[in-house]
Structure formats: C-alpha cells, structure tokens
C-alpha positions in Angstrom: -28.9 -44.5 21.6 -26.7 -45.6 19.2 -22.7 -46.9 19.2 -20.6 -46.5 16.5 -16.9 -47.2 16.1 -14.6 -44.7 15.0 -11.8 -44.8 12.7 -9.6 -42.1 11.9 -6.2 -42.9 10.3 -3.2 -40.7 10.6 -1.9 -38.7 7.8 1.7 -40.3 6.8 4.4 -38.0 8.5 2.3 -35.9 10.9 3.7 -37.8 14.0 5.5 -34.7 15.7 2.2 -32.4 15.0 0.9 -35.3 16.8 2.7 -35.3 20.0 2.7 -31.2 20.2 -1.6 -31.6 20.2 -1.7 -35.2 22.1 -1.9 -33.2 26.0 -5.0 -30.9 24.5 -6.5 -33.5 22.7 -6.4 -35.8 25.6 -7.6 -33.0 27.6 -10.7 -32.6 25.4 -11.7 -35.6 25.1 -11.7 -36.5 29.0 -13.6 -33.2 29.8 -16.4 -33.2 26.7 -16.6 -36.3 25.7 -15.4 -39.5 28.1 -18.5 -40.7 29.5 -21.4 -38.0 27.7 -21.1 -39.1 24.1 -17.8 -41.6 24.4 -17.1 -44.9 26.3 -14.1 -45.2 24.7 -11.2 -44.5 22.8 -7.5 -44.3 21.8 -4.4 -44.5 20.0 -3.9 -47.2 17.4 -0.4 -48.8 16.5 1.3 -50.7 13.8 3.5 -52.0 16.2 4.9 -52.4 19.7 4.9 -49.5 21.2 7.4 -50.5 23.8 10.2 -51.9 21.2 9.9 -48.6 19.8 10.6 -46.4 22.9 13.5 -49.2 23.9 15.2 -48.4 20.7 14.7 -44.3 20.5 12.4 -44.5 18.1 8.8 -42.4 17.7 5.6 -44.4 18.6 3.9 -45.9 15.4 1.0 -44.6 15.5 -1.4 -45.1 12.7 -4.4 -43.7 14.1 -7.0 -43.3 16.9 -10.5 -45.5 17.6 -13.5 -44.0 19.6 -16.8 -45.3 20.3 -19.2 -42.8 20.1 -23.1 -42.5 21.3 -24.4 -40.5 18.9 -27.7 -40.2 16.9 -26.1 -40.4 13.4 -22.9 -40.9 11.7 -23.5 -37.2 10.7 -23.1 -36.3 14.6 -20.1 -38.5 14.9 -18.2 -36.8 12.3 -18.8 -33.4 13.6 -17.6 -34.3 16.4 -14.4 -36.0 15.1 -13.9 -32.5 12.7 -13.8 -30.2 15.7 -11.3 -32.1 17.3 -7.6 -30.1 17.4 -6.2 -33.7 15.5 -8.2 -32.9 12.5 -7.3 -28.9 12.0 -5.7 -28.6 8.5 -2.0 -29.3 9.8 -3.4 -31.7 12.3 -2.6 -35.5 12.2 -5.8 -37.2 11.5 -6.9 -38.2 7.9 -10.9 -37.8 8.3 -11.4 -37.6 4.7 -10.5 -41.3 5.0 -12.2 -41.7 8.4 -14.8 -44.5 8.8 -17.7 -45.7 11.1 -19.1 -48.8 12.5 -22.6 -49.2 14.0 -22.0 -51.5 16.9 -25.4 -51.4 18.3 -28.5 -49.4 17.7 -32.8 -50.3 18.6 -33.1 -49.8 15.0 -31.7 -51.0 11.7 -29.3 -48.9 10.4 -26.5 -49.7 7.7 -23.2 -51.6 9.5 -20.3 -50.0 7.6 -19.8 -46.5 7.0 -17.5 -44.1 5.5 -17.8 -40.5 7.0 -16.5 -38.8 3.6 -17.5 -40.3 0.6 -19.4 -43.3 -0.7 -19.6 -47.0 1.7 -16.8 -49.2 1.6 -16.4 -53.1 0.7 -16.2 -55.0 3.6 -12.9 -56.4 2.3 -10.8 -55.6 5.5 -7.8 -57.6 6.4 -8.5 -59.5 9.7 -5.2 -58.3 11.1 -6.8 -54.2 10.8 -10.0 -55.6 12.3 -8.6 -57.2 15.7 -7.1 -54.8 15.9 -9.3 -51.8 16.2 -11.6 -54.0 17.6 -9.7 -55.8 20.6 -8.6 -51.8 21.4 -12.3 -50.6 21.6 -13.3 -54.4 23.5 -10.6 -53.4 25.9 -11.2 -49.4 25.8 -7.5 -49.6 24.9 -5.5 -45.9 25.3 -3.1 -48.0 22.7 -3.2 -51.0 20.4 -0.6 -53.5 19.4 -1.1 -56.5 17.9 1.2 -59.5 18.5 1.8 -63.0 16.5 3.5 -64.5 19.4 1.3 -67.1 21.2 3.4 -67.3 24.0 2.5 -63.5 24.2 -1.1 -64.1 23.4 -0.9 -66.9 26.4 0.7 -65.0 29.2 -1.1 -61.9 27.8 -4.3 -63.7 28.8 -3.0 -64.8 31.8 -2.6 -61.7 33.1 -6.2 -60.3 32.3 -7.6 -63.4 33.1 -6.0 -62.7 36.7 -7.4 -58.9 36.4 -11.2 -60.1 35.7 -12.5 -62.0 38.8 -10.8 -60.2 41.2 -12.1 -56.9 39.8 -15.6 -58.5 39.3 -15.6 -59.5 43.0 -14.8 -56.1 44.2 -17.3 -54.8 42.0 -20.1 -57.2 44.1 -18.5 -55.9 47.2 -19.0 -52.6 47.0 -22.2 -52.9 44.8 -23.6 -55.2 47.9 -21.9 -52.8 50.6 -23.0 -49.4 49.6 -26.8 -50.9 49.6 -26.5 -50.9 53.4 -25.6 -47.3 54.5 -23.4 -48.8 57.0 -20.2 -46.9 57.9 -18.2 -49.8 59.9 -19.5 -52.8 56.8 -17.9 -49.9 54.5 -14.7 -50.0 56.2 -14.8 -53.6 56.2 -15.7 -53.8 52.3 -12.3 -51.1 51.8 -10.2 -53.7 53.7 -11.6 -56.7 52.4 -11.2 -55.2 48.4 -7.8 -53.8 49.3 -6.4 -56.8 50.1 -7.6 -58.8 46.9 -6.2 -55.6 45.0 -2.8 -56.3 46.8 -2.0 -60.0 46.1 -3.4 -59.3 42.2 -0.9 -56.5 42.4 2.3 -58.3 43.7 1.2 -61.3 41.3 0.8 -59.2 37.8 3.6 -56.5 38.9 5.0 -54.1 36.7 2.6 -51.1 36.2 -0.1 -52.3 38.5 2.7 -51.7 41.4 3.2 -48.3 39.6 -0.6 -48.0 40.2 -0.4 -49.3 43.8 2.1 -47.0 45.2 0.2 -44.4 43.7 -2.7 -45.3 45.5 -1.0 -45.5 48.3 0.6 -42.2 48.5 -3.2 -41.1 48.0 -3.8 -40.0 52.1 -5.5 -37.0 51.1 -8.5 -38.4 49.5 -8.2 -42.5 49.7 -9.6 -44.4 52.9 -6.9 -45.8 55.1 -7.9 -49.3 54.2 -6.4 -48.8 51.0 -3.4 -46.7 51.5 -2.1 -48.0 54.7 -2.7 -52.0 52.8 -0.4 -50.8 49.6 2.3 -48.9 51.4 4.7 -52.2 51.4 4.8 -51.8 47.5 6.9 -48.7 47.6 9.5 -50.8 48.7 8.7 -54.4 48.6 8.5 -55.4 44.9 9.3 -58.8 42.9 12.7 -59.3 41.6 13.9 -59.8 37.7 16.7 -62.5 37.4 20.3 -62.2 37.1 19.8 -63.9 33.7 17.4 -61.8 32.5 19.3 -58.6 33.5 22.3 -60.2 32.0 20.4 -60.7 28.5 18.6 -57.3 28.6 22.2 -55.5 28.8 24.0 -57.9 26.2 20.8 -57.0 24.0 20.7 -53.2 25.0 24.6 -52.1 24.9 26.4 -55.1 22.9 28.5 -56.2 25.9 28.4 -58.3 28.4 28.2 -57.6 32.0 31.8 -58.7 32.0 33.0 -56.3 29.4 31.8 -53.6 31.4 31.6 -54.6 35.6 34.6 -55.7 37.0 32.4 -56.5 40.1 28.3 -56.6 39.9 26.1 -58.2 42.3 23.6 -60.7 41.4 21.3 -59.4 44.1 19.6 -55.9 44.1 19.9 -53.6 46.7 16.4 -52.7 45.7 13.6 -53.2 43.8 10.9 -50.9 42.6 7.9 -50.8 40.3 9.8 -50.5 37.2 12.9 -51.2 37.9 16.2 -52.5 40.5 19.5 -51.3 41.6 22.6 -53.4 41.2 25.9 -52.1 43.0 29.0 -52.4 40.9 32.3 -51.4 39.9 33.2 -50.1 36.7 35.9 -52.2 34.6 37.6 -48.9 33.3 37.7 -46.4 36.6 37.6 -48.9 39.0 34.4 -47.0 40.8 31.9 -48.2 42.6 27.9 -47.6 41.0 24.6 -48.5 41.1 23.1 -49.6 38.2 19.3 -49.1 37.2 18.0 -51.6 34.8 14.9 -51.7 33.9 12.5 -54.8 34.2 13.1 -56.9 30.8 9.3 -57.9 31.2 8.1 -54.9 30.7 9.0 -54.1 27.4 6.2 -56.4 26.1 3.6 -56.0 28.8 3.3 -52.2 29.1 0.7 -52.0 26.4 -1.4 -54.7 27.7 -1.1 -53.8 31.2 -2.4 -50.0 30.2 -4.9 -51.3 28.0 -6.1 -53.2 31.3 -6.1 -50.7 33.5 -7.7 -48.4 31.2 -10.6 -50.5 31.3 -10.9 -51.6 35.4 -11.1 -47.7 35.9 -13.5 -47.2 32.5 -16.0 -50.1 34.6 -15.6 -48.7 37.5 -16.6 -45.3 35.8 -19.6 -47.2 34.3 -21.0 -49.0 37.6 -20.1 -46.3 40.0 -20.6 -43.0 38.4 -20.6 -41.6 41.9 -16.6 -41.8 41.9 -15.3 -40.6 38.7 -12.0 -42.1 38.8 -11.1 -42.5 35.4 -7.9 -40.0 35.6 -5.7 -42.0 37.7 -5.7 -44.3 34.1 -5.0 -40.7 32.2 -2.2 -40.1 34.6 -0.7 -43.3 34.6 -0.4 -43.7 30.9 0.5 -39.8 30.6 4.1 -40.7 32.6 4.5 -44.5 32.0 6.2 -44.2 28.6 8.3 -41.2 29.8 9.1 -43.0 32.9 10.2 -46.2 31.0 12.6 -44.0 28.7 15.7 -43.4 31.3 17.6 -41.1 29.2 14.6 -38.8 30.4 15.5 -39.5 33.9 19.0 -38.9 33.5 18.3 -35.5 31.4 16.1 -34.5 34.7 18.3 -35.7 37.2 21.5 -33.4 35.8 19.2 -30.5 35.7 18.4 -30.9 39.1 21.7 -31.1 40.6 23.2 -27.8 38.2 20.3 -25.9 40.0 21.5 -26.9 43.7 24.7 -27.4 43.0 25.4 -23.6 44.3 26.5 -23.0 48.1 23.1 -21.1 49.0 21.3 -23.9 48.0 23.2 -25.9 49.8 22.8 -24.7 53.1 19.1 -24.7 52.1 18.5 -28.1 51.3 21.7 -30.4 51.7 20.8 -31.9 48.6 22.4 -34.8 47.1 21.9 -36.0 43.8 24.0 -39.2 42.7 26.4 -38.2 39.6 25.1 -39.6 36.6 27.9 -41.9 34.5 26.1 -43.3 31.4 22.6 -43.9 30.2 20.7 -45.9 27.7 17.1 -45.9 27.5 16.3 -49.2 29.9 20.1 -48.9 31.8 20.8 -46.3 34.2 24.7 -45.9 36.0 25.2 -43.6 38.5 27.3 -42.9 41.5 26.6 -44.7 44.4 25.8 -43.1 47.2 24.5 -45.3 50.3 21.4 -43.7 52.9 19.2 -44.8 55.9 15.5 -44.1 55.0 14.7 -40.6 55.7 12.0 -41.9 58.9 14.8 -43.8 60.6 14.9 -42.4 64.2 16.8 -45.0 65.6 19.6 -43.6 62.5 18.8 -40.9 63.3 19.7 -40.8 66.8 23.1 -42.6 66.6 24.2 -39.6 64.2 22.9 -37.0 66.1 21.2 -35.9 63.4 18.6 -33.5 63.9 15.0 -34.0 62.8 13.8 -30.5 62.5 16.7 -29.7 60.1 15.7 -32.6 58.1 12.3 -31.7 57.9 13.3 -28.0 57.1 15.6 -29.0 54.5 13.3 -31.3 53.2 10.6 -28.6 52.8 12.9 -26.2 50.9 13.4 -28.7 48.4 10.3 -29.4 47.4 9.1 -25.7 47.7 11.8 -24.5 45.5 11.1 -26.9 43.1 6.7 -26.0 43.2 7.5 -22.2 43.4 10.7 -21.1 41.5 10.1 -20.8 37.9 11.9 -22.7 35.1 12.6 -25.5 37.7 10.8 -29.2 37.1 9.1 -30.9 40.3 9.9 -34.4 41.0 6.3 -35.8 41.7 7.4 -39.3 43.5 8.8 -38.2 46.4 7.8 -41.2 48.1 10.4 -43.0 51.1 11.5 -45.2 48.7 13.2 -42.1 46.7 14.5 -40.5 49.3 17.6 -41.0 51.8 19.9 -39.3 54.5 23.3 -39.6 54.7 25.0 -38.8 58.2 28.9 -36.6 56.9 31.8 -37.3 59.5 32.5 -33.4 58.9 29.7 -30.8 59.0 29.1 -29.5 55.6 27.1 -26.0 54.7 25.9 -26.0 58.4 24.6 -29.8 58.3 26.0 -33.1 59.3 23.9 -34.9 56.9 23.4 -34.9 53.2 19.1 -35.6 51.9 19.8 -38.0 49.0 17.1 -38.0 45.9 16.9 -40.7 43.9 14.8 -41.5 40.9 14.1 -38.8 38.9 12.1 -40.7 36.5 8.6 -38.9 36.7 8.9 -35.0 36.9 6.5 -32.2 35.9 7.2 -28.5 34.7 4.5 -26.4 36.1 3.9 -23.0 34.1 4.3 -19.9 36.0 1.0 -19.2 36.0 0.1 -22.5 38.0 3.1 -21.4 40.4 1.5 -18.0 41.0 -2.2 -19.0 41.1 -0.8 -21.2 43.7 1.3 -19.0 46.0 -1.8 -16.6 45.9 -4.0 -19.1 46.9 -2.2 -19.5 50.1 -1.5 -16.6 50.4 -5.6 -16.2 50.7 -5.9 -19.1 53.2 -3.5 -17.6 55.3 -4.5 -14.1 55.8 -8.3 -15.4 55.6 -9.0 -13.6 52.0 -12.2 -15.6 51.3 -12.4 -13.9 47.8 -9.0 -14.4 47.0 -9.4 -18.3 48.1 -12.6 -18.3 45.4 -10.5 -16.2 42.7 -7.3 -18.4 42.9 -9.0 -21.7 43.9 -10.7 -20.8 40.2 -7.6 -20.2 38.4 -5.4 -23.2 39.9 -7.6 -26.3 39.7 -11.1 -24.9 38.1 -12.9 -24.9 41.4 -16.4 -23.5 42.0 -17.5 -21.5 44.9 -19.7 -24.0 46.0 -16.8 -26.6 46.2 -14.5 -24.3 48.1 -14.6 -25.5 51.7 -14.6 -29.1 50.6 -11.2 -28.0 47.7 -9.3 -26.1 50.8 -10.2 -29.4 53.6 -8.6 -31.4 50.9 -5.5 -29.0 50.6 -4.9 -28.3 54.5 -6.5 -31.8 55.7 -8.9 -29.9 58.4 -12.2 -30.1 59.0 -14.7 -28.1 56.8 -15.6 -26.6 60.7 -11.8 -25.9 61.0 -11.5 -24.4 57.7 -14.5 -21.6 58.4 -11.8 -20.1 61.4 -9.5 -17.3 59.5 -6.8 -18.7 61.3 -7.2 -21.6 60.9 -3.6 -22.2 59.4 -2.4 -20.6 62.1 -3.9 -23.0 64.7 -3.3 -26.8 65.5 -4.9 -29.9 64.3 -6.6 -31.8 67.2 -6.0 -35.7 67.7 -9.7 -35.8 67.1 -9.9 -33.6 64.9 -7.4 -35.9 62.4 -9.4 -38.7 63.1 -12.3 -37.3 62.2 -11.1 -36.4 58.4 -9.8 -40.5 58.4 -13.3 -41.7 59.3 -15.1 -39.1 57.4 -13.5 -40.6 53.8 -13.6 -44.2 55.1 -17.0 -44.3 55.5 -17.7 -42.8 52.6 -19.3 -39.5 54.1 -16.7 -37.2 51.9 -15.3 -39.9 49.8 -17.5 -39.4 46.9 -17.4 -35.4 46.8 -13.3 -35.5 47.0 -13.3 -38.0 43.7 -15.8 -36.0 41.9 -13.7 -32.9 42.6 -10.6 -34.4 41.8 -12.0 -35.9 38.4 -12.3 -32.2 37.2 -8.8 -30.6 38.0 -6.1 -30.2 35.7 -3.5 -33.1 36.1 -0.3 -30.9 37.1 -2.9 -30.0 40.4 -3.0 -33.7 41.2 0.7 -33.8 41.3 1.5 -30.9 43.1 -1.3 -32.4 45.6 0.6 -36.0 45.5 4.0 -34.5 45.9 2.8 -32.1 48.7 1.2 -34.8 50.4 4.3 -37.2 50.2 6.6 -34.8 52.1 4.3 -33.9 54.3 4.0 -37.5 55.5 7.7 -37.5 55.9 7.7 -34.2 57.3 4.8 -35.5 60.3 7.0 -38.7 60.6 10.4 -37.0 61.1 9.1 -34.3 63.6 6.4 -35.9 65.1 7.0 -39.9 65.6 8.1 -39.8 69.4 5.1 -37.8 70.6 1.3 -38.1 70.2 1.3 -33.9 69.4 0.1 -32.1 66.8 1.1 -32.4 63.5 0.3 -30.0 61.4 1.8 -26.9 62.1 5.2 -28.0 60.5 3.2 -29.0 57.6 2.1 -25.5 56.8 6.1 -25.1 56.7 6.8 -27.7 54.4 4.1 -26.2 51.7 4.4 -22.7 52.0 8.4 -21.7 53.3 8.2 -19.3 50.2 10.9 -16.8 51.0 12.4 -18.2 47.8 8.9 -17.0 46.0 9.7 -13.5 46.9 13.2 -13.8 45.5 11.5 -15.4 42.2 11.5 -12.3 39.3 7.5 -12.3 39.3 5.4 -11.3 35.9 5.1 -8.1 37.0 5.8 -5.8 39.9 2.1 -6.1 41.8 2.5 -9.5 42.0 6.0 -9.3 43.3 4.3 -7.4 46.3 2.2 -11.0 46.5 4.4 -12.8 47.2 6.7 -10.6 49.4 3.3 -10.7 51.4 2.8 -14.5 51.3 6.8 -15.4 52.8 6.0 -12.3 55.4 3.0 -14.2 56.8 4.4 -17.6 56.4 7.8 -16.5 57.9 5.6 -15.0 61.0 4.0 -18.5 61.1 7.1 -20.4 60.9 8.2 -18.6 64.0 5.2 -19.3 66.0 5.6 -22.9 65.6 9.3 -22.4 66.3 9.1 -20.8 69.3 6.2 -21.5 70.8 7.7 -24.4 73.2 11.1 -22.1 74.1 11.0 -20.8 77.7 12.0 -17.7 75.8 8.9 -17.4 73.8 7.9 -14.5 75.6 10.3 -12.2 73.9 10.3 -14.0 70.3 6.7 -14.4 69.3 6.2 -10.6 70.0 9.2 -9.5 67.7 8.3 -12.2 64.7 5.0 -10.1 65.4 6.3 -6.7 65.2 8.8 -7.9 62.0 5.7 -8.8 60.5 4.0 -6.0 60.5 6.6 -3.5 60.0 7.6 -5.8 56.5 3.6 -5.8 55.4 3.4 -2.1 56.2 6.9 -1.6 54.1 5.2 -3.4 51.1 1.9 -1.4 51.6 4.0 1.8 51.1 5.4 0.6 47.8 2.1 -0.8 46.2 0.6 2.8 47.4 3.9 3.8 45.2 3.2 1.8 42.5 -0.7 2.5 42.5 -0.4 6.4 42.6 2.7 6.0 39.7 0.0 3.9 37.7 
C-alpha cells in the first residue's frame, strides 16, 4: 500500500485551541489510527521546545507530520479533515496541507498539495529536515538545531540507542522461536541488563523510563523490574559548575547572592533532577534545593524522539506486545514534569487539603513548605527521613509498621477517591520518607514525608466512581457489576474480565473465580505462580495487549496502586514469610472517606456507603484474625456489618418507593 507524508501547518495564533484539543487528538490517533493506517506522526516545531518551557513560554508549534498508508491522497485528506485539529476553530491549516508519496508499487506523482493545485519543489532545506528527520525518527516533536556540538552528542546518544536495541530485538526474535519458558527468562535477564547500562549511560529521560519500568510488577517479568529498581535511587550526578551556571543563568544571581551555605554534593539524585541542602542568605534557614539537570534542557526532544521510535519498532516487530503507550505516557508528563512551578502549584494544594487535624490523624502527612520556585529551581523546607522500608529505623524509634502502612493507605486512597483532589502518580521509595517526632503528634510518633510532586493526575469523578463500584463488585462477588464497571473504568470486554481483575488483585485467574476471593489469602505458591506465569511469557502478552487499550489515567491509578502496595507488603510483611495480600486490599480500598465524599446523586451515595461497610468488615478480619480475642471481634465486625448493609437497604427501599 502506499506511504505518504503529511503536512499540515498550524493556523497563526491557534496555539491555546491547540493545547485544549491535544489529549483528544492524541487520543484518536493512538486508538484509530497508530499502527492501521499510520506508522507515524507528530508535532512539528520552529524551535526548541525545551528553551521555551525553561523560560514560561508556549511551545512553538508550527504544525504536525503523519505518515499515512493509504490508497490515495484523496483518503489521506479525509482522514486529516475529520481530525478534531481541523474543526473550523481547530489549529490546523489543511487548506495549506500537503502530501508526499514516500513509497508506493506504482508510479504515482511525488509532491502533492491536498487543496488546490501541486506545488514547486522550491522548499528550503531547513523545512525539509525537518519534517523529514521527525517522520525518519517517528518524532512526537521536531526541533532543528545549528549547533554541531549538538548534532555530535545528539548522535552519540542514538548511536548508543541503536545496537543495543537491535541486539535485544535478535534476542527475543531468536528466544521466542523456541517456546522455552526458562531460555525466556534468561533472554528477560540478559536484555534487561543491556537496557540498564544504556540507561545509566544516556540518563535523563531514559532513567524516567527505567523507573517506570521498574515500578511495572503488575504486568513486567521480574527480570526486568527487579534489574531497574537501583535507578529510583541511584542516578548520575550534574556538576557543581553546571548547577552553579544553570542558577546564575536562571535567577541572575549567583549561588553566593542567595546561599549563605550550599553543599556541593547532593543529598540525592533522581531522574530529572538533585537535592542540594542549604541555607538561605536572608532567613538564615536551612533548605533543600531542587535543580533541575542543565543537560536536559537540550536533550529532552531528542531523547523523546528516540524513545518514540524503540517502542514504535518494537510495535512493528512484535505486534504481539503493543507497547507503544508507555512512549504516549512518558511524553504526556515529561514537559509538565520538567516545568517545576507545576510541581510547586501541586505540592501547596496538597498540603491545604491535609493540612486540617482529621487528616492528620489519618495520614501524618508531611509535605515540605515550599519557599520559591522558578521553572528548573525548586526551594523548599528541609525536612530529613529514613526510607519508608527501613526496619532497622524503624525499630530504634519504636515506630510501628501497621500504622505506617495504615496511614500510608489513607493517603493515597484519599487522593484516588475524594473528588476535586489530584493523585500523585510516583509514589515510588525514592519519594517517600518517615520521620520519627520526639513528642507524639495526632496519635503518631512519626510524620510520612512526600516529596516530589512533579507528576500528578486529576481523575474525573466519574473514573473515581466507576472505580469504587468496581470493587465494590469484586468484593461482594457482583459478577455483573465487575463486567458493567470494568466497561466503564478501563474499556474492558467480558471476555477480558478475569484476566483485567488477576491484573488488579494480583491472583490467580483460579483465585479470582472464588466470590471471596478478596476476602481470602494469597498462597506462597500461589504468588509465585503469577511471577512465573508473566516471565515466561504464558500471560505476558494478553496483560500488554489489555493494557495498550485502557485510558492512561487507568494506568496510573494501576502504577500508583501498585507502588504502595509494594511498600505496604514491605512494611508489614518483611520479617515473616506470611501472606501478603490481605493488607493490600486495605491499602486500595479503606474508602470510609468515599462514603463521606458528596456523590452525584443519592443512589450512588448508598454505593459507596456499601463498598466502606464491606471493606471496613474486611479490614477487621485481617485485624483481628491473629488476637487471642478474635473470638469475640470477628463476630461483632460481622453483626456491624450487617446491621449497616441492612440500614442502607432500608433507605434505598426509601428512596425507590419515593421515586
């Protein structure tokens, strides 16, 4: 069939209609057209895109590129007129919109203009690489550069991408011949590995990609998770000198003019960024300063761009594991993360909504006090923690574990459930640490600090609700109500339902047929059985293709739900070889804040009064069920259950006779 390129220009001015229609457009074009009738495609710029975001400014777009397989050019611009960019008040300029045959069986004409008569050939060289190198590269943006020492290190770092992904390519192409669960396993290690020392090597946002991948449990083989779980907290280093210019160039002082005191070594180093301690030249105060790695301000484009395109191959030579949305979700919150005035917006909002007493006893929240903020420089209090897993810290504060966990599960299901609040999405044990207090505060003698509210998501209420019901179905064993809500949160057939709720609870598909199966524990074997089912590849396919076709605020719910659970298992569970899961139904679903929500309407406040009542009931069996007193306990969370379902029964009767 044949390829033609796609240009559409952008109508001068029509950047903010733009950005309102980008998440629908994007949407569209990864459900209808990425890989049917489109190999490629994305946004072209007139400029860095990076220097822009540094300084405030909007992103210079000047138009988008697609390669399309279509018949004709006739087809192709259809296709570009029902897009939502080319409505009336839309961005795009397809009156002035061309096409390029790049390849066809049969002669066809090279150059054509989709509206109008064929144009001269008379383009400027500088328009053609750069439409061209963004389609070569199946770029999501396009920036074109006169620095050669750009150019050079630019090249460098593709030219490290290429053989290592080639070779991993082979591997797997040459592994999956042979059928063989333990060579697959091998292949996963072997592959990982590679991936890892390419990682650490090109940095920046291929570690953003990496810990990703890593917090990935729920559908990723071990091999790979367990092999990039030093890069949430083991990342390379920016020099002193190059912080020291980056803040001269970003403020217009020096580090002098506004530290009395900084260190030249960082108390840590992530993906994007690292955290100097300090203290202020005008309060005297000690703080922790975020600065932004100055490399990436010129390699975020190019590092996208390259991305983009490992996960576009790896859509072309393994169609069996649609991956290509872990590149839409990386460049959908790259940009925003980059921009910390975002981050310090999110952080603020976060704190005025625990700040209150209630919430406090909750969660014993702590959010660092935010100072000042430019886009790339972040000051803030500074507040010191142990990581949230360290026993042995733990121990020495007598700090207990199940209040931790507890606390820790409120936090994050407060955030997921209670409408109008944004959920942090990276709550990975490099963001997260506990503080032990001298003097109990709020019932707790420790404090849960957050850090780096960089990468947050507001989920709409319908997404909460869809949500709450569909555990509410797993619960109570409602096997329509799993279909129903399963449908309406992530788009999921009935014939992917067992495979969508193994992925959610982590049992067995066996497990998962028991109606209380929630209610019961996972088995040593029965854990091990999920790891070796995805690393040999027996479920690994079916969980990609899945995941390829929910919406993308579902894969961060499942990321951030996964995350805390792995603290959750680690905080309760490290000292014993026990079960792990039944604290893990806690952490996701301790919804008595969901009944206090104001729901949409009055039915489905009885909803969720029902979903806390049965996940209150299931709290207290895994509560009690090692107290000597048990006996007496389970029975009344029994009867307290029933008499609250049989209360909320009366009222929907109520509200069913009233309607």
């Amino acid at each position: 069939m044949p390829q033609f390129l796609v240009q559409i220009p952008d109508k001068p001015g029509f950047y903010e209609q733009r950005m309102k229609r980008r998440a629908q457009h994007l949407e569209n074009f990864k459900t209808n057209l990425l890989g049917k009738i489109s190999i490629a495609g994305g946004g072209c710029f007139s400029s860095d895109p990076a220097e822009a975001m540094a300084e405030g400014k909007p992103l210079p777009f000047i138009g988008s590129a697609l390669i399309l397989d279509v018949e004709s050019i006739d087809e192709a611009k259809k296709i570009i007129e029902s897009d939502i960019y080319a409505e009336p008040d839309g961005p795009w300029d397809t009156k002035n919109a061309t096409g390029r045959l790049l390849h066809s069986k049969r002669n066809a004409r090279p150059f054509i203009r989709l509206h109008g008569t064929e144009p001269s050939w008379n383009l400027s060289v500088k328009r053609s690489v750069q439409v061209f190198g963004a389609v070569a590269l199946t770029a999501t943006g396009l920036v074109y550069y006169d620095d050669v020492k750009y150019h050079a290190t630019a090249l460098l770092r593709v030219g490290r991408v290429i053989p290592v992904v080639s070779l991993c390519f082979a591997d797997y192409g040459w592994t999956l011949r042979k059928d063989d669960a333990e060579a697959l396993k091998a292949c996963h290690l072997r592959c990982a590995n590679r991936a890892l020392k390419l990682i650490e090597t090109n940095a920046g946002i291929f570690i953003k990609l990496g810990q990703h991948v890593s917090a990935m449990t729920y559908v990723l083989p071990p091999e790979w998770t367990t092999t990039f779980i030093p890069l949430q907290d083991q990342c390379p280093v920016s020099s002193i000198d190059d912080i020291a210019e980056m803040i001269k160039e970003d403020t217009g002082h020096a580090i002098d003019d506004l530290f009395s005191e900084f260190s030249s070594e960082p108390l840590g180093t992530a993906s994007l960024a690292q955290v100097h301690k300090a203290v202020t030249k005008s309060t005297g105060e000690s703080v922790a300063v975020k600065l932004q790695h100055p490399s990436l301000k010129r390699f975020i484009p190019i590092d996208v761009t390259t991305t983009r395109a490992i996960f576009t191959a790896m859509n072309y030579f393994f169609p069996q594991y649609p991956m290509i949305w872990l590149a839409d979700e990386l460049e959908s919150s790259i940009f925003v993360e980059l921009d910390f005035t975002a981050e310090a917006d999110n952080a603020i909002r976060t704190s005025e909504h625990f700040a209150t007493r209630n919430y406090q006893k909750l969660t014993a929240i702590r959010i660092p006090k935010i100072h000042w903020c430019v886009p790339r420089i972040l000051v803030m209090e500074y507040v010191e923690g142990a990581r949230l897993d360290d026993a042995e810290y733990l121990y020495k504060h007598a700090i207990s574990r199940r209040q931790v966990a507890e606390c820790l599960a409120n936090i994050f299901n407060d955030m997921i459930f209670t409408p109008g609040v944004n959920l942090h999405c990276d709550p990975h044990g490099g963001n997260l640490a506990i503080r032990a207090l001298e003097k109990p505060k709020n019932g707790h003698n420790f404090e849960i600090i957050l850090y780096d509210h960089g990468l947050y998501r507001q989920v709409s209420l319908g997404t909460r609700y869809n949500y709450a019901g569909l555990w509410l179905s797993l619960i109570s064993g409602d096997l329509e109500g799993m279909k129903d809500y399963a449908k309406e949160f992530a788009h999921i057939k009935d014939s992917d339902l067992a495979l969508f709720v193994s992925v959610i609870t982590g049992r067995t598909s066996k497990s998962v047929e028991s109606k209380e199966f929630l209610m019961s524990f996972r088995t040593k074997e029965e854990r091990e059985k999920m790891v070796s089912s995805i690393a040999g590849g027996s479920i690994f396919g079916k969980i990609i293709r899945l995941l390829s076709h929910v919406p993308p605020i579902v894969l961060l719910i499942f990321k951030t739900n996964d995350l805390v659970r792995n603290l959750d298992e680690s905080l309760l569970f490290a000292d014993y070889d026990g079960p792990k899961d039944d604290m893990s139904l806690i952490q996701r679903a301790k919804c008595d804040l969901v009944a206090k929500d104001k729901p949409r309407s009055y039915k489905q406040f009885l909803i969720m009064a029902k979903y806390a009542a049965w996940t209150r009931l299931a709290f207290d069996r895994a509560r009690f069920r090692k107290s000597w007193f048990s006996i007496f306990l389970v029975p009344y969370s029994y009867l307290k259950f029933f008499a609250t379902v049989a209360v909320i029964d009366f009222y929907d009767c109520i509200f069913w006779l009233r309607s």
